[in-house]
C-alpha positions as CSV (number, residue, x, y, z in Angstrom):
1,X,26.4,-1.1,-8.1
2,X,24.0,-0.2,-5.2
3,X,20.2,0.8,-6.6
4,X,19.7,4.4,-5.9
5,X,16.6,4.5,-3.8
6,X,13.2,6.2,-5.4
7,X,11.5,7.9,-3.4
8,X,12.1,8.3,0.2
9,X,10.3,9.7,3.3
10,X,11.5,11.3,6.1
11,X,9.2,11.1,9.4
12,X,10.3,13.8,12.2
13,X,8.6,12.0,15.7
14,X,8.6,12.4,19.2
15,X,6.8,10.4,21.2
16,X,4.6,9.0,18.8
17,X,3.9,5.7,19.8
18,X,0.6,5.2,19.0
19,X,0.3,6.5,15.6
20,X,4.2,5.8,14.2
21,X,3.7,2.2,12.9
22,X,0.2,3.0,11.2
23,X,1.7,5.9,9.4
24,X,5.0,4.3,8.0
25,X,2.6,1.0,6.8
26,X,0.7,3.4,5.3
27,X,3.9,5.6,3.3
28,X,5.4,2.2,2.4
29,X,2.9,1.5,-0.1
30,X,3.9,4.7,-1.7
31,X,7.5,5.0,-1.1
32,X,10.6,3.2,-1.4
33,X,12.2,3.5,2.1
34,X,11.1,5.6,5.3
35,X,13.4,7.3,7.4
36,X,11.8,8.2,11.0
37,X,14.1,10.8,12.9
38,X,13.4,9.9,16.4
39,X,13.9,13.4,18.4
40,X,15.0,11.5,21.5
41,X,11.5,10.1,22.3
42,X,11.1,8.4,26.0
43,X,8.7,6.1,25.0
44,X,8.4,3.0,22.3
45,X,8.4,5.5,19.0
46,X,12.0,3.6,17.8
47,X,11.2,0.1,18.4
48,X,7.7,-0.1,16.3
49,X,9.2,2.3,13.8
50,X,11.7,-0.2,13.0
51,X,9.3,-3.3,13.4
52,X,6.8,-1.2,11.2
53,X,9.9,-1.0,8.5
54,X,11.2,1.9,8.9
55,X,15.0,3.2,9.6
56,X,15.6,4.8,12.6
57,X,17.8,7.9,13.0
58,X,17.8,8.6,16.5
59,X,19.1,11.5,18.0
60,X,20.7,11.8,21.1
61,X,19.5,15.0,22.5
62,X,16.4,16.7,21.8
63,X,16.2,19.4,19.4
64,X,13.8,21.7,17.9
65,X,11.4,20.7,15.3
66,X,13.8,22.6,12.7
67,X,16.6,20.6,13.4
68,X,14.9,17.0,13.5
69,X,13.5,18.0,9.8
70,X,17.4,18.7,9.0
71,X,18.5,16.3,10.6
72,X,16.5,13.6,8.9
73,X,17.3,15.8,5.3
74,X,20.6,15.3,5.7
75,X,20.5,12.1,6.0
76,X,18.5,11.6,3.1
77,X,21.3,13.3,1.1
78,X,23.8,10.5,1.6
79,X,21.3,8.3,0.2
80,X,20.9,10.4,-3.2
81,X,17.1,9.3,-3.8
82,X,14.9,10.9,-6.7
83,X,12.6,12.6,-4.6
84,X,11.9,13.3,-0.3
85,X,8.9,13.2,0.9
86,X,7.9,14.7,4.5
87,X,5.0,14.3,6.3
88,X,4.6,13.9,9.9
89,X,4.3,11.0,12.5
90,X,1.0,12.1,14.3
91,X,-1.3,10.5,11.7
92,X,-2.5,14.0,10.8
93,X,-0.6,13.7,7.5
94,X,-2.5,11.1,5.5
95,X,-0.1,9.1,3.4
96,X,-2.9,8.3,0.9
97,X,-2.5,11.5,-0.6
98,X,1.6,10.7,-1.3
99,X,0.3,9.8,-4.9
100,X,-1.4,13.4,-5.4
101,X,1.8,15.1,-4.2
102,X,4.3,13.1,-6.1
103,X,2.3,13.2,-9.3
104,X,3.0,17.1,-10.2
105,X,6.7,16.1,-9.7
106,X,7.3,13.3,-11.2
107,X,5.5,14.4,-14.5
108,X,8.2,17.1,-14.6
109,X,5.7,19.8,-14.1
110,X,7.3,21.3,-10.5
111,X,10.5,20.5,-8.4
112,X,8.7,20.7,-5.3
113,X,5.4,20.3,-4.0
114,X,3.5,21.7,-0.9
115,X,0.7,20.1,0.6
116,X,-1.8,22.9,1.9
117,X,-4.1,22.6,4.5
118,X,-6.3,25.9,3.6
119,X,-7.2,25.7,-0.4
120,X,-10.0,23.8,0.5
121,X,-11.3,24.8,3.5
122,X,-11.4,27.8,5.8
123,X,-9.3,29.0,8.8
124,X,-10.7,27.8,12.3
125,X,-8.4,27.9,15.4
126,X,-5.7,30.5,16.6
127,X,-3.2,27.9,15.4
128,X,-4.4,28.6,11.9
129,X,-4.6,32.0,12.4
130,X,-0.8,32.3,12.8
131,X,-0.3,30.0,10.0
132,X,-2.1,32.6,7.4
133,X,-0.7,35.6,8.6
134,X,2.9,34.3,7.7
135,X,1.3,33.1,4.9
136,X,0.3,36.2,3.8
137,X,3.6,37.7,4.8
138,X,5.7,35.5,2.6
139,X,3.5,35.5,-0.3
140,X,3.8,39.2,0.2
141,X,7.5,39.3,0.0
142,X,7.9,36.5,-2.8
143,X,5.1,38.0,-4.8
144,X,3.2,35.1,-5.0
145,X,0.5,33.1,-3.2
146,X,1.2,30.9,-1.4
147,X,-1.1,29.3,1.0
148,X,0.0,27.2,3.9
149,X,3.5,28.1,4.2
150,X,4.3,26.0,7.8
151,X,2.9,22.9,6.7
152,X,5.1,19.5,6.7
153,X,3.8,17.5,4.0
154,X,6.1,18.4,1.4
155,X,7.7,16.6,-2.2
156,X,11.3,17.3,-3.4
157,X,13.2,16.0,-6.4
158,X,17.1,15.7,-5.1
159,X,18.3,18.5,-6.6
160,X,15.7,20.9,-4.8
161,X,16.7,19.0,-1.8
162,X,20.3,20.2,-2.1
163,X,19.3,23.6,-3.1
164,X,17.0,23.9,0.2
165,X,20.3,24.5,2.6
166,X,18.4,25.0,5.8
167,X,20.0,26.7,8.4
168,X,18.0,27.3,11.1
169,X,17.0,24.2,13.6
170,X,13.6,27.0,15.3
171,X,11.7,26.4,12.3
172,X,12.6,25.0,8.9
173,X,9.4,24.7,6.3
174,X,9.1,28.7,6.1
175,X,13.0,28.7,5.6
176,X,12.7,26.2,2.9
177,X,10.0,27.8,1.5
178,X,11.7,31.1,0.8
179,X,14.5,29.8,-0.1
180,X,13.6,27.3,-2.8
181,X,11.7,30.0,-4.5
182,X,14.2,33.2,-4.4
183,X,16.9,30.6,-5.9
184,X,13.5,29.5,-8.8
185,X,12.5,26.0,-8.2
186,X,9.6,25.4,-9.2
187,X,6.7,24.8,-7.2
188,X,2.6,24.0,-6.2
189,X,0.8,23.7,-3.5
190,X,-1.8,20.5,-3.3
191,X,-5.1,20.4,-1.2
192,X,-4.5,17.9,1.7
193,X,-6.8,16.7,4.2
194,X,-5.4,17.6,7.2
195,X,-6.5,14.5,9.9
196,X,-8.0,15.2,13.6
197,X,-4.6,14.2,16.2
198,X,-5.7,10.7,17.5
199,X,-3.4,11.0,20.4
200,X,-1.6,13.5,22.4
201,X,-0.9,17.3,21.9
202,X,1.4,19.4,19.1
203,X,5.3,19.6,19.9
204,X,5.5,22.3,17.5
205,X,4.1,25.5,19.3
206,X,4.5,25.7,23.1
207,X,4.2,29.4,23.6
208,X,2.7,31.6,21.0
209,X,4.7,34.8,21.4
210,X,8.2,33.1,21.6
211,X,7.7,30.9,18.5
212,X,6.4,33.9,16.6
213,X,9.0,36.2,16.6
214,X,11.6,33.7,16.4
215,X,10.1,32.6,13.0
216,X,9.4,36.4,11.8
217,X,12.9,36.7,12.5
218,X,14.1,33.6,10.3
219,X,11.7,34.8,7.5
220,X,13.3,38.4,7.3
221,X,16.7,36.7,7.6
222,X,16.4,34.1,5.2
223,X,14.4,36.3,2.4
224,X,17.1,39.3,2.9
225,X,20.0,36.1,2.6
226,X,18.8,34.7,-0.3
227,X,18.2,38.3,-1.9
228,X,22.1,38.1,-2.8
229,X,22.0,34.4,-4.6
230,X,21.4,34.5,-8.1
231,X,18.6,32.3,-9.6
232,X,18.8,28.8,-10.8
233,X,18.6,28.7,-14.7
């Protein structure tokens, strides 16, 4: 009978040639088996992620950064692992805090872990801006604090991971957010150190005003959806 894999982690890139290899070396000390979801990059990002270890899924078309994250969370269903880990392939994820992340679930204490930029330092450019006031939003409707609510570097046991059911492919880490909590997994958030990009520019946010009400939308949607599921026991 096959092993079931650990703990895996699932790597959403595009483009990341320069920082992808560094990145998975790094994870594979902490994880069993990395999965990089290659959003139809042009440049070398497949090749050194499999030479660096990882699996590649690559996708034939490009997509937004909502559907590579489902994409590569699907995937990670077939493979039935104990816990997903996410975390990007920029380098500004530092896998040396996996450990710190996995530790809360593992232990049995959580079934899902958010790594937050902002509960140990303050808010500094526009981009951050936009992350607390949707922050703020989503604590507001959940009725609890929560501080970082688009950040990527996230820990899952399985279960949680099928209870996420992400629909949207705009923006998925609010979606899951909301939705993990209305149906009662457990959760915490983990101080991170957020890393200064090495190389190139975010994919994420390519015009403010666009990507905002797109994801207000999603976060109404998804919090009114959920409103109708009972809770986990």
């Amino acid at each position: 009978m096959k092993r079931r894999v650990s703990v895996i982690a699932v790597v959403p890139a595009l483009n990341e040639e320069k920082t992808i290899a560094s990145v998975i070396r790094a994870a594979l000390k902490y994880v069993d088996q990395v999965i990089v979801v290659d959003d139809a990059s042009t440049d070398k990002t497949s090749v050194l992620a499999q030479d660096a270890g990882a699996f590649v899924l690559k996708l034939s078309r490009r997509r937004k950064v909502g559907g590579v994250i489902k994409a590569g969370l699907e995937y990670a269903k077939k493979l039935k692992p104990k816990i997903v880990v996410t975390l990007d392939a920029d380098g500004q994820h530092n896998p040396e805090d996996i450990p710190r992340l996995l530790k809360p679930v593992q232990t049995g204490m959580v079934d899902w872990v958010q790594g937050s930029r902002f509960l140990n330092r303050q808010i500094g450019s526009v981009k951050d801006l936009g992350n607390s006031f949707f922050s703020r939003l989503v604590s507001f409707l959940l009725c609890r604090k929560i501080t970082d609510i688009t950040g990527g570097f996230r820990v899952l046991t399985y279960d949680t991971l099928l209870g996420s059911d992400l629909k949207f492919e705009h923006e998925s880490y609010p979606e899951m957010t909301i939705t993990l909590c209305l149906k009662g997994y457990r959760m915490t958030e983990v101080p991170i150190n957020n890393l200064a990009r090495r190389h190139g520019t975010s994919k994420v946010v390519r015009h403010i005003p666009s990507y905002s009400f797109k994801a207000l939308g999603i976060i109404f949607y998804t919090f009114f959806r959920n409103l109708r599921i009972p809770r986990r026991d």
